[in-house]
N, C-alpha and C positions, 0 to 999 in steps of 0.2 A: 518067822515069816520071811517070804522070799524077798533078794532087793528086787525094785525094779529097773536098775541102770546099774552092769558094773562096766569098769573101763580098764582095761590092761594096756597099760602102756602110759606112756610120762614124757612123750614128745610133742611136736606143736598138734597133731593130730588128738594126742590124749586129752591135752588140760583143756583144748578146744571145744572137744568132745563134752568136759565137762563144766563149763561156764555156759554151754546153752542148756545141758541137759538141768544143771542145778540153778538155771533163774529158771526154768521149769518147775521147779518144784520136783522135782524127780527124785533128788537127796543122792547123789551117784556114788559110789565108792569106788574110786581109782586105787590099783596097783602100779606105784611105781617102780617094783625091780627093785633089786640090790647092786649087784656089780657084776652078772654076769652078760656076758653078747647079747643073751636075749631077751634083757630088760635093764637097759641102761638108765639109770634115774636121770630124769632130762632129756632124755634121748642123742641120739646121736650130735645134734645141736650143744651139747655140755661138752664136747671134744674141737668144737670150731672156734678161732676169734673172731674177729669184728663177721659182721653179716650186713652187706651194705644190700643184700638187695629184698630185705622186707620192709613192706610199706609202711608207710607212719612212722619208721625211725630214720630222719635223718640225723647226718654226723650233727654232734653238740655237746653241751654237759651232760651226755647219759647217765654218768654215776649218780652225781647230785640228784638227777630224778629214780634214778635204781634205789637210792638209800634212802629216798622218800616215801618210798612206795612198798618196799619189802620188808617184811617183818623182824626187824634187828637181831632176833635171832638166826637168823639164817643168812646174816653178810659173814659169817663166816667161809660161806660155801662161793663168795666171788673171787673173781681174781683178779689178778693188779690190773688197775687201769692202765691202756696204753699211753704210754708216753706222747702223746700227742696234744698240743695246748695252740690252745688260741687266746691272747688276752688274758694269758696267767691262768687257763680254765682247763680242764680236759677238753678235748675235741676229738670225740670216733664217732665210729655207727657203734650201735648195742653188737657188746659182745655176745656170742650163742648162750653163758650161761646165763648171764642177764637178761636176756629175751626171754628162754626158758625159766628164769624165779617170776618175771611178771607175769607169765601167763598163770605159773602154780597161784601166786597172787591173788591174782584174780579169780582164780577157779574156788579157791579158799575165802575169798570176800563173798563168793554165795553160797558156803556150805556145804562145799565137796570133800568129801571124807576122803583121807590119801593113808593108803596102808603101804609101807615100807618091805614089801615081800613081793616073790615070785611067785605066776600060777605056772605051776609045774606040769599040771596033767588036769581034761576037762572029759565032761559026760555029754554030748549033746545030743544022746539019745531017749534022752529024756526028759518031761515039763515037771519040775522048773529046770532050767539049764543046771548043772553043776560044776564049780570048778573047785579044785584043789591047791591049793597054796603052801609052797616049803616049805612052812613053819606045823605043816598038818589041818590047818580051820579046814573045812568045806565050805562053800559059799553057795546057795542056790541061790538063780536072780531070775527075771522073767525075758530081759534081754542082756546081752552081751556086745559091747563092740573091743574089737579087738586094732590096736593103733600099737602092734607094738614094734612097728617101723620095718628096716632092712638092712642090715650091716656090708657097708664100702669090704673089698676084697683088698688086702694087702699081700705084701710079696712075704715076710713073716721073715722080714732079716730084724735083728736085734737093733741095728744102726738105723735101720727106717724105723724103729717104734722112738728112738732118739731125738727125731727129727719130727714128727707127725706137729703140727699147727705151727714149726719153724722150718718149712720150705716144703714137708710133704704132705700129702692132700688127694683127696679122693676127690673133688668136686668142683672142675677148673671154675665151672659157671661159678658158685657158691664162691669160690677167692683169687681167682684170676686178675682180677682186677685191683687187688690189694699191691699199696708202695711196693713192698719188695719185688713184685714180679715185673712192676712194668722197665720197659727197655732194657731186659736181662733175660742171660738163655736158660730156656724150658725144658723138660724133658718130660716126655708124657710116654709111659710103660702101659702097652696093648695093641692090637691088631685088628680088634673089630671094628664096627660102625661107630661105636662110642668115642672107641680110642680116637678115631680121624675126626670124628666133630669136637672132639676136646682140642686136640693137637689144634685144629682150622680157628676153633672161638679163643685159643688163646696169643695168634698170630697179630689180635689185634692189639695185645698189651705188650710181646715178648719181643726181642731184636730178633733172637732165633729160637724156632720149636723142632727138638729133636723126637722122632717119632722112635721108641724103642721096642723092635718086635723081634721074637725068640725064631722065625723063618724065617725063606726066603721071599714068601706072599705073602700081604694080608687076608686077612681073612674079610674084612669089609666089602660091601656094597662096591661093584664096578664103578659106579657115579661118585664114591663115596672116595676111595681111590682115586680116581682122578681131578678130584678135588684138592688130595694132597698133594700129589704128582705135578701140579699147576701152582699151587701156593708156592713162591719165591721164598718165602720166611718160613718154611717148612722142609727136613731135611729126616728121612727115613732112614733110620742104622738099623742095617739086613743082621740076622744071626746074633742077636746077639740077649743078654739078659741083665740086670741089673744084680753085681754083688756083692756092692756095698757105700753104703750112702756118710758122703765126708763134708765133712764140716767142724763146726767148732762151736761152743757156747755161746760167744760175740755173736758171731754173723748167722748164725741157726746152718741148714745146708748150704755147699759152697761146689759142691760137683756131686757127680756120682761115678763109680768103678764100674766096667762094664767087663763082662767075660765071653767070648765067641761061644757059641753053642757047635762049632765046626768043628774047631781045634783048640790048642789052649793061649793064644792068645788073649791081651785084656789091651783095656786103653781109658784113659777117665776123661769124663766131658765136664768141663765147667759148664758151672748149671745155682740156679736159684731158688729151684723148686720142681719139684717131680710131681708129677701126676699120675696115680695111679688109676686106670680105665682099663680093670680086668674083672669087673662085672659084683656083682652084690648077692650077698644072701638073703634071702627075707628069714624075719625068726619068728619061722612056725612049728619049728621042732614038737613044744608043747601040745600041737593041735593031734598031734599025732593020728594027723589022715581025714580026720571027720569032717572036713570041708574042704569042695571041691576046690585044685589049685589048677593053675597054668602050666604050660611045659616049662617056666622058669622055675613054678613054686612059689610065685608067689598065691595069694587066696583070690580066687574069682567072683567080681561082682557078676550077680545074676541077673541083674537089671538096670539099663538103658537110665545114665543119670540118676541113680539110686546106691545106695551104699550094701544091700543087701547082698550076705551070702547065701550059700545052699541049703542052709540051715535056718529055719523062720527064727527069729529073734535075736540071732546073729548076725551082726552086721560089722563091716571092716572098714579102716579109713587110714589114713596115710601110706607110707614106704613101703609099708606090707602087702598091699593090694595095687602100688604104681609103681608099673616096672618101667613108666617112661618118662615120667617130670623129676619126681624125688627131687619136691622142691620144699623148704619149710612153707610158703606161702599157700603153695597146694595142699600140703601135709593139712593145714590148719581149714583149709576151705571144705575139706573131706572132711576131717572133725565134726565141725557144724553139721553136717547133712547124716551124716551116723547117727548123733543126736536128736536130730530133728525128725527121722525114719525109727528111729528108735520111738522115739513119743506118739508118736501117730498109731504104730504097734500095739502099744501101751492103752492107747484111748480106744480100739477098737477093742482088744479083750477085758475092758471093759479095769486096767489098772492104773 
């Protein structure tokens, strides 16, 4: 018998997805990935530390309530509390993978079935939908949402994979405002609109923001430009690329090496944290084609506040379908409405 809710994907949009879809009574069976880009168990969020800007977790004894709340077999999958204490206590915001086991939590407090595999390859040419999974199952279900986010772009130096959640970071919004950055200089890697709104929201935390672009223009918006060009605490180094990011175990990154793209000069900037703002892939490799995307790639909603793709019973929700917030807090609000579009589906054909 066919399901009637499966959910690919294991980020806030996933387990979102399925704690409305499963107090529905839906019974949803989520795929959470293994370990490859395009299905990271936990989602991108299982690579972040502290997460100060989702609602309802403020800093406190988050462990003490994580190890209350999550099924003891699976504190093996936390990681060290930060050092930070109040009153002999822990004191942070919920780290990304603590966020991400509460929601699994939760999603598994009403009965949501989590299968440990990739769907590799799907049928949506056909009622029931079909999808395929690594290990070989087939799955027919009657809807689909698919949450399975959109992976940060890195520069793919060995010494930046070193450093990734101790000084380097895909998401100034998401940790810009984390101790180590503030009153310490920044370095934000890119040229677009993003790069300059990273570089400008992090001038509010940094002594100085070095803009690192491989020409002699940005490529950015003219208003977007001259927003950097006007920021005093913002400083553009022309020609140049990032290659190789220093630092040490103590201090996490501590500068970074720059190489001229003109000639062969280099010169390093002390620095505390690198930004990386050279754009994202959504992982839809698997869809291979069968739903309409954008010119980024990412999947297109076909309806006006609706989570619907181009495909009826298809429906998409987080990183993979926003190419503009790629926020967890949005990620998980998309969730909910995949689910709740998904049921409505559900009750009109009559399952």
């Amino acid at each position: 018998m066919p399901e009637r809710v499966v959910i690919i994907g294991s980020g806030p949009a996933g387990w979102s997805a399925a704690i409305y879809a499963a107090r529905a009574n839906l019974n949803p069976l989520l795929f959470e990935g293994t370990i490859k880009p395009e299905m990271i168990p936990l989602g991108q969020l299982a690579m972040t530390t502290e997460v100060e800007n989702f609602a309802g977790f403020p800093a406190g004894n988050i462990r003490a309530f994580v190890e209350s709340a999550v099924d003891k077999d699976r504190h093996y999958n936390l990681p060290p509390a930060p050092d930070h204490k109040k009153d002999g206590e822990y004191h942070y915001a919920v780290q990304g993978v603590e966020l991400m086991e509460l929601m699994k939590q939760q999603a598994l407090n009403f009965g949501t079935r989590v299968v440990g595999d990739d769907i590799v390859s799907v049928d949506f040419g056909t009622k029931p939908l079909k999808l395929t999974a690594a290990g070989g199952d087939t799955i027919e279900s009657h809807t689909v949402i698919i949450a399975t986010g959109a992976r940060a772009n890195y520069l793919g130096l060995s010494s930046e994979e070193s450093f990734k959640n101790r000084g380097v970071s895909a998401c100034a919004v998401c940790d810009g405002a984390l101790p180590r950055f503030r009153n310490q200089p920044l370095v934000v890697v890119g040229g677009g609109d993003s790069a300059v709104e990273e570089a400008t929201y992090l001038t509010k935390f940094a002594s100085t923001v070095y803009l690192v672009h491989r020409r002699d223009e940005l490529r950015a918006s003219k208003i977007m430009q001259q927003r950097a060009f006007d920021d005093p605490k913002l400083e553009v180094v022309w020609n140049s690329q990032v290659d190789e990011c220093l630092g040490d175990d103590e201090k996490g990154l501590t500068g970074v090496k720059l190489k001229s793209t003109v000639d062969d000069s280099s010169k390093t900037l002390d620095a505390t944290g690198m930004f990386l703002a050279i754009g994202h892939t959504p992982n839809t490799t698997f869809l291979d084609g069968q739903l309409d995307m954008n010119e980024k790639g990412y999947i297109k909603w076909t309806q006006s506040f609706r989570t619907n793709t181009s495909v009826e019973g298809v429906f998409a929700a987080g990183d993979v379908a926003d190419d503009n917030y790629r926020q967890a807090i949005t990620s998980a609000g998309t969730g909910c409405m995949a689910a709740l579009d998904a049921e409505r589906l559900l009750a009109e054909i009559g399952e």
